[in-house]
N, C-alpha and C positions, 0 to 999 in steps of 0.2 A: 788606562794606565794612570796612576796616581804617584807622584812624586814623595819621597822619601819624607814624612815632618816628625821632629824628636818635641818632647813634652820632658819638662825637666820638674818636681814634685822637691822641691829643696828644702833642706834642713833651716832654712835663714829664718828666722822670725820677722814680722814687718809689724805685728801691732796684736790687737786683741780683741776677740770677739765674744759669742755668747753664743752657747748651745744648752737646750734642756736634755736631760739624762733621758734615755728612752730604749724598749726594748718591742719587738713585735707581738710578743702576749698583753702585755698592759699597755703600750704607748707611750706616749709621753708622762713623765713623773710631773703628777700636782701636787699644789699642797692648799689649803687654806687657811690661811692669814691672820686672820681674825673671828670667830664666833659669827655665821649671818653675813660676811661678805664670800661673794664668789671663791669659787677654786682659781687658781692661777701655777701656771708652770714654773717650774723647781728651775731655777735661771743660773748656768754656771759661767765663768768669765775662762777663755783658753784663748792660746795664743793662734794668730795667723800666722799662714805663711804663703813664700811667696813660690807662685811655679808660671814658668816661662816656656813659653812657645819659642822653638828654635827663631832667629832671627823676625820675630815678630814680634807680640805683646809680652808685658809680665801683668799679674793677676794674684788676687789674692784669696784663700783658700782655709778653711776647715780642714783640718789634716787627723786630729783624735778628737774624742769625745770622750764619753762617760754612759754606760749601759743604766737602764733604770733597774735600781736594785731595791726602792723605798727610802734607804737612808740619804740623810741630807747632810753631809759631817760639814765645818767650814772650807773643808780642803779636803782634795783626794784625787789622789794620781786618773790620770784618764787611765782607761782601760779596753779602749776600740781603738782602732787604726794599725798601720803597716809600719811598723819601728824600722824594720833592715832594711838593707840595702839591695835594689832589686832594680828589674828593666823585661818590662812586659808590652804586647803587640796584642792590644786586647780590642775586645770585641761591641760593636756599634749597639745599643738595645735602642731600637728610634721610638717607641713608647712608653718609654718611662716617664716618670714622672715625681713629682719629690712627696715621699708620704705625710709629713708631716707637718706641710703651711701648702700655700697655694704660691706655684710660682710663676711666674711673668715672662719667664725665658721658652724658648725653643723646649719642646717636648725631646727629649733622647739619655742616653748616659753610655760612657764607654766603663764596659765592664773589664776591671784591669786582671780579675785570674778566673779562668774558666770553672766552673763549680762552686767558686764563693762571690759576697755579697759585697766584696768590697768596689766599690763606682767612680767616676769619678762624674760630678753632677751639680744641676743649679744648687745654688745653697742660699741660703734667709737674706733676704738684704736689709742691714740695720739701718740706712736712709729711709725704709716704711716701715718702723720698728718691727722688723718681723723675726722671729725667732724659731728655730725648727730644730726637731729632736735630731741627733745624727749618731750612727750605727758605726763610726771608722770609716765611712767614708770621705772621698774628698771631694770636696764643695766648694765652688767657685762662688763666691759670697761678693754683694753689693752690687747685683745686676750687672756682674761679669760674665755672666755664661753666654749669650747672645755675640760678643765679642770675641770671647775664648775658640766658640766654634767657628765662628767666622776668619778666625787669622789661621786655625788647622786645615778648614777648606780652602781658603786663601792659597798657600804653602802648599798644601797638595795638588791644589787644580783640579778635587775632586770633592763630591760631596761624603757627609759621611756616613753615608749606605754604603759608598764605593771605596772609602779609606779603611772600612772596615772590614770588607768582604775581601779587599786587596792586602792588608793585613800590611797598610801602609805607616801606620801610626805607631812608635815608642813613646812607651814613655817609661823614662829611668826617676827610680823612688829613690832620692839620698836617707842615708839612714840619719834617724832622729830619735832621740831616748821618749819614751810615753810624759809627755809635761802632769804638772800638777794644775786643776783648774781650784778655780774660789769661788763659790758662793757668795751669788749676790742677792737672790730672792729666794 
């Protein structure tokens, strides 16, 4: 038996991060620079935000992105992530893993709608300048994910093989309009 834990995915902004634009056919969007220096990834600036574990942690998250389309305008509306307002009991994947950087958290991601891709999961941590392409999912950023699961196992009393399979976990999405991200590289 696993005890009831809610996951709250809130509209609050807390700061700003970075994500490269990226799609599963090409990957991450590069560009080069200069003539004879390296490729480097198309670097966009979007907002955090914050989601809370019932009566435990808050944490901060990748909520939209930006699909990789080729174009690099200075600005443009993200165009990945969950805008409305929703409350889903989704499902444990315990090997996954993040495509696009290497990451240092616990291997798993709770998959929030059955047949689609949206996750929620480790995300880039900017303390080891790390940057990762991200698809609309939500990404627990700064080497929060290790904590983030640890306070829903905490809370449930159960691991989350078994919060999952017990279909012990909510988590309620506030709604939030698609932000605009900026170009930094």
């Amino acid at each position: 038996m696993a005890n009831a834990v809610v996951v709250t995915v809130s509209s609050k902004v807390v700061g700003s991060g970075f994500v490269v634009p990226y799609n599963h056919h090409e990957g991450l969007q590069l560009h080069r620079p200069a003539p004879g220096r390296p490729v480097q990834p198309v670097l966009y600036q979007v907002p955090i935000y914050e989601v809370r574990v019932e009566d435990a942690g808050t944490y901060k998250a990748v909520r939209f992105a930006l699909r990789n389309t080729g174009r690099t305008p200075s600005t443009r509306a993200c165009d990945a992530g969950l805008s409305h307002e929703r409350s889903c009991t989704p499902a444990w994947l315990p090997y996954y893993s993040p495509h696009s950087f290497s990451g240092t958290g616990r291997q798993g991601a709770w998959r929030l709608i059955a047949g689609q891709g949206f996750l929620i999961h480790e995300g880039a941590d900017s303390r080891r300048r790390e940057v990762g392409g991200s698809l609309g999912c939500i990404e627990i950023v700064d080497g929060g994910w290790n904590s983030f699961l640890a306070d829903i196992e905490r809370r449930a009393g159960a691991s989350c093989n078994q919060i999952g399979q017990l279909r012990a976990l909510t988590v309620k999405i506030q709604a939030a309009s698609y932000p605009f991200a900026k170009l930094v590289s």
